[in-house]
C-alpha positions as a LaTeX table, in Angstrom:
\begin{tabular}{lrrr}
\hline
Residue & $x$ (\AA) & $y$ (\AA) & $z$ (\AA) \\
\hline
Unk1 & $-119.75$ & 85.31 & $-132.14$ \\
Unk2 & $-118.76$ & 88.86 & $-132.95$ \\
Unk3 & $-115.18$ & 88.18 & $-132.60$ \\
Unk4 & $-115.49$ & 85.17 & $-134.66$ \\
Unk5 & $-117.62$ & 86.55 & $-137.17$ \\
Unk6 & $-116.87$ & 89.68 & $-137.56$ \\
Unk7 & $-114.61$ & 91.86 & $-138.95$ \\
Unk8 & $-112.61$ & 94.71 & $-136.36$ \\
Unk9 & $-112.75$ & 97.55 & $-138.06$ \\
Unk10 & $-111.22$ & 100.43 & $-134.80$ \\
Unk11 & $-111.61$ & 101.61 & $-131.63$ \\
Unk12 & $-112.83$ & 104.32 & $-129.63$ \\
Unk13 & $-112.54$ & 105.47 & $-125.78$ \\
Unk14 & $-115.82$ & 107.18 & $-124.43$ \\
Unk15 & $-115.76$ & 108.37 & $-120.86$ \\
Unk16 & $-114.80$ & 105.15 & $-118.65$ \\
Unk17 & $-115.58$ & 102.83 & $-121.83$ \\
Unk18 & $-113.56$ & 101.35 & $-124.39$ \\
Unk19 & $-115.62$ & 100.38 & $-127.73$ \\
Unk20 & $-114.71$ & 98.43 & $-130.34$ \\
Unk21 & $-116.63$ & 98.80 & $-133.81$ \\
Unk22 & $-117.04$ & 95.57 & $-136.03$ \\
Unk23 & $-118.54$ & 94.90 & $-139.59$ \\
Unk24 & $-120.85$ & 92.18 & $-139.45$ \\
Unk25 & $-123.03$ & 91.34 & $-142.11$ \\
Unk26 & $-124.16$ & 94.61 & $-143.43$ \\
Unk27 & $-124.07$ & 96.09 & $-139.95$ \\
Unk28 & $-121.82$ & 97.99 & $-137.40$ \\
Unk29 & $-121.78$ & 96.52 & $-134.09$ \\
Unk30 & $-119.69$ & 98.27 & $-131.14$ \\
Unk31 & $-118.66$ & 96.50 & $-128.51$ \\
Unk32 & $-118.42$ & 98.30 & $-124.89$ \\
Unk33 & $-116.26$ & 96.81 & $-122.52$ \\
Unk34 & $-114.83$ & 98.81 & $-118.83$ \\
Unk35 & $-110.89$ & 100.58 & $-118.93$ \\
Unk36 & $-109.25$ & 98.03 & $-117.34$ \\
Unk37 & $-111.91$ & 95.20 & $-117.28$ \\
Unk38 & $-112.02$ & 92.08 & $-119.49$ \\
Unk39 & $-115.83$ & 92.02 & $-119.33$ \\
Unk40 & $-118.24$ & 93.11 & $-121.94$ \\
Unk41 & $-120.81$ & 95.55 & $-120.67$ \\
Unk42 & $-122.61$ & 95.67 & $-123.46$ \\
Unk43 & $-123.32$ & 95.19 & $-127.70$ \\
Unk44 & $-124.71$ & 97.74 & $-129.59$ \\
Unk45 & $-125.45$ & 98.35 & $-133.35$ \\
Unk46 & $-124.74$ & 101.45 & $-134.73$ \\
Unk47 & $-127.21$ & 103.59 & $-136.89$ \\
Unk48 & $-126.66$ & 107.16 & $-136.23$ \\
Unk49 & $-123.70$ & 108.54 & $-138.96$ \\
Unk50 & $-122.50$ & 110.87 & $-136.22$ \\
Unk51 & $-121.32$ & 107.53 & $-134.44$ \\
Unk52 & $-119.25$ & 106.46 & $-137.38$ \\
Unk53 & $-117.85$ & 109.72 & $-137.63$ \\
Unk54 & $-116.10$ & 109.39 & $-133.97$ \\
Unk55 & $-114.14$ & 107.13 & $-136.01$ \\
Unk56 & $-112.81$ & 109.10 & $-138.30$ \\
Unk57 & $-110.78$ & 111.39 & $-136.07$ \\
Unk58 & $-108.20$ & 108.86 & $-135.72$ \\
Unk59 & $-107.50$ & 108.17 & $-138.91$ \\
Unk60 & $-104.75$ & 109.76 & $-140.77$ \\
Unk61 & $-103.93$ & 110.01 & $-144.38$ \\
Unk62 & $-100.00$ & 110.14 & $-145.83$ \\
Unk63 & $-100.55$ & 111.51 & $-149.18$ \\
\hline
\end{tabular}
């Protein structure tokens, strides 16, 4: 349903995980699957800011 539904927004690598962040509804919902494994481990919604912020490292600006 979250891949259906919602909208990808980035990704993330923590330790041995990959994440995925998603908007759905008026929520952000990571997704935390294994390097190297096709199998979700689990789904998790976000509501710390600090989270988010991991985000933001990999974005770059060309102004």
């Amino acid at each position: 349903m979250i891949k259906k539904k919602a909208k990808y927004l980035a990704n993330r690598k923590h330790g041995g995980f990959l994440i995925n962040l998603y908007a759905y509804s008026s929520y952000y919902v990571e997704v935390w699957k294994p390097v190297g494994i096709n199998l979700i481990q689990w789904i998790e919604v976000v509501n710390r800011d600090e989270i988010l912020d991991s985000y933001l490292q990999d974005f770059k600006l060309d102004i």
